[in-house]
N, C-alpha and C positions, 0 to 999 in steps of 0.2 A: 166752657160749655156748662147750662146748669143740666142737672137731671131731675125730674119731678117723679114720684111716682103715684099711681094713683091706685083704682084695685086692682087687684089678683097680681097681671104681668103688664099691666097697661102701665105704659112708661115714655114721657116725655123730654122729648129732648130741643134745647133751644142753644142756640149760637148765632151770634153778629146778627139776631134778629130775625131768623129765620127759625121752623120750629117739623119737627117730625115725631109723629107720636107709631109705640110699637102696642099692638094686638088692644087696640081701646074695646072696653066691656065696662058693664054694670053689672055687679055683682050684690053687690052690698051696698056701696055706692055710688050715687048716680056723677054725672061726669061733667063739668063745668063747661060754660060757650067756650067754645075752643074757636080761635082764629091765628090767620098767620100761618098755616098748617101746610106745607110744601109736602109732603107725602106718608102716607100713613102703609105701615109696615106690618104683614099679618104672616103670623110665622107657620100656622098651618090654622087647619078647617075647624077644629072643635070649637064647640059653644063657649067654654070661658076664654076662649083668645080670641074669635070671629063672632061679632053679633052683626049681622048686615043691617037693622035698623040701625042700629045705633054709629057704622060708619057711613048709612046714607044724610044721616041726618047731621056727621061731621062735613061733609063732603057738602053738603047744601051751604054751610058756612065757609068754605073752603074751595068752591068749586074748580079754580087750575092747581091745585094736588093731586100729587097722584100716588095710585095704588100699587104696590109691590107684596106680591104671592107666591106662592105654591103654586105650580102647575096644576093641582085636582082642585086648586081652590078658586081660578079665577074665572071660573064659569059664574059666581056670584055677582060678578062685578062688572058684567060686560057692557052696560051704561055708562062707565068711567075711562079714565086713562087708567089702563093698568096693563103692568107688564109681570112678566115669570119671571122669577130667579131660580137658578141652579148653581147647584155645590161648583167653587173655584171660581165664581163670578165677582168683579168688583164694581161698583155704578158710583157714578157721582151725580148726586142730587144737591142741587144748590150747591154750599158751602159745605156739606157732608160728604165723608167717602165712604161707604157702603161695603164690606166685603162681604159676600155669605159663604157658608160652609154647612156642609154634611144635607145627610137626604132623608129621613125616617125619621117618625115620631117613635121614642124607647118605647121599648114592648110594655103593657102590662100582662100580657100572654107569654111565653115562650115561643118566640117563631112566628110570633101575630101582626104583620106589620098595620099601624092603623092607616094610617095616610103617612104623606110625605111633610117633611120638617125644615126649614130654616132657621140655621142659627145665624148671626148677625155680628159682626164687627165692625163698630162705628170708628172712623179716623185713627184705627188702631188704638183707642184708648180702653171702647168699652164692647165689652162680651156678652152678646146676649145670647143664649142656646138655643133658646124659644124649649119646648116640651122635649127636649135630651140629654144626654151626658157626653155628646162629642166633645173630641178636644178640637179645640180652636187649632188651626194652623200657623199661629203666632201668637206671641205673650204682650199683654197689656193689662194696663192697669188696675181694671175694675172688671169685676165679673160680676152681671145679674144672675145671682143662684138660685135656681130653681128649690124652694122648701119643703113642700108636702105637694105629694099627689099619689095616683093608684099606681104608678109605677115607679115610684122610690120611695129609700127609706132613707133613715137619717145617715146610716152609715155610708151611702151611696152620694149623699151628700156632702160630706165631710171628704169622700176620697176624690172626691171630684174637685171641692177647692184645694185641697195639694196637692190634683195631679197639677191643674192648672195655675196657681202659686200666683194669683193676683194681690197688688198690694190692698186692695179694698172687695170685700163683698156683700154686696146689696141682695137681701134675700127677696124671692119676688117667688109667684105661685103659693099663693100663702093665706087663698081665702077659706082655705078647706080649714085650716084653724084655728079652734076658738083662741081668745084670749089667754086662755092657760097653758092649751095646746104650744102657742107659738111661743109662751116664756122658759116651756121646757124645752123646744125646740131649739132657742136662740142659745140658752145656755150650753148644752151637749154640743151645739156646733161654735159656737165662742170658745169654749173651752179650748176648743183640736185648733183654733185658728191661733190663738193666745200662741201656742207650741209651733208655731210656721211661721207667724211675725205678718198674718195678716188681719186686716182689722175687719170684724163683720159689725155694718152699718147698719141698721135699719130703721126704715121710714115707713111711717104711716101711710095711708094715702091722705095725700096733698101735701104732704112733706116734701120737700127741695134739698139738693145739695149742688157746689159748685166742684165742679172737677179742672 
């Protein structure tokens, strides 16, 4: 399987030729003709993980993909195939096996819930939380780590890759910071990973890796 990632959490995934992209946006960068694209993965509603122009106009290159959401989310989409995922669900799409887990976007309030969340376990290999700190209900190899946002901090960060003890982690939610921002960032959380014996990756956007 390679993984591409591109901005913020937008992250692609490609196997035996088949391809699924998670929570596609333009942020900072805009986002390549995408084809080939068997289902597009949107882990909850907010602006830097859902931009509906920008998957209608995947979806026009792509049109038998299909959509997997949030239940508050899939009122956006109801021109598509798309279905709900809820926590303990697993789908097989194509050649991928789908798990999802947990229900809430983490607070940045106390007690505030925003909307509902999906996190993502591809073929048991890779971890995507989407916008929280859940723990996955099995161990696999690669976690995409959530970096900077309004509802964490770096230490929350750090406890999060040892609770969940991936051999690899790809930092992703990471447009919120500058260039400087994310080389303090990498180091503080490299450091604590160095000490657990796991390796944090990171990729630009349109950087590739094969897992």
């Amino acid at each position: 399987m390679k993984i591409t990632k591109f901005d913020h959490s937008t992250i692609l995934l490609e196997k035996e030729g088949e391809k699924i992209i998670f929570d596609p946006v333009e942020i900072t960068h805009a986002l390549p003709k995408l084809e080939g694209i068997i289902a597009i993965i949107i882990t909850h509603r907010h602006g830097d993980h859902c931009q509906p122009e920008v998957i209608k106009r995947i979806m026009a290159d792509n049109p038998n993909a299909k959509i997997l959401t949030t239940n508050d989310n899939l009122a956006n989409f109801t021109e598509f195939d798309s279905d709900p995922v809820n926590d303990g669900e697993t789908k097989q799409i194509g050649k991928f096996k789908l798990s999802f887990f947990g229900k809430y976007h983490a607070f940045i309030l106390p007690g505030v819930i925003l909307c509902e969340n999906t996190g993502v376990i591809i073929d048991d290999t890779i971890i995507n939380p989407g916008d929280s700190f859940d723990t996955p209900p099995i161990k696999a190899p690669i976690l995409l780590v959530p970096f900077c946002a309004p509802w964490c901090k770096t230490s929350e960060v750090v406890n999060y890759i040892s609770k969940v003890r991936p051999q690899t982690a790809i930092p992703v939610h990471d447009a919120l910071l500058s260039d400087f921002g994310q080389g303090i960032t990498y180091n503080v959380v490299n450091g604590a990973c160095e000490k657990i014996g796991t390796t944090l990756k990171y990729l630009r956007p349109g950087e590739a890796m094969d897992c």
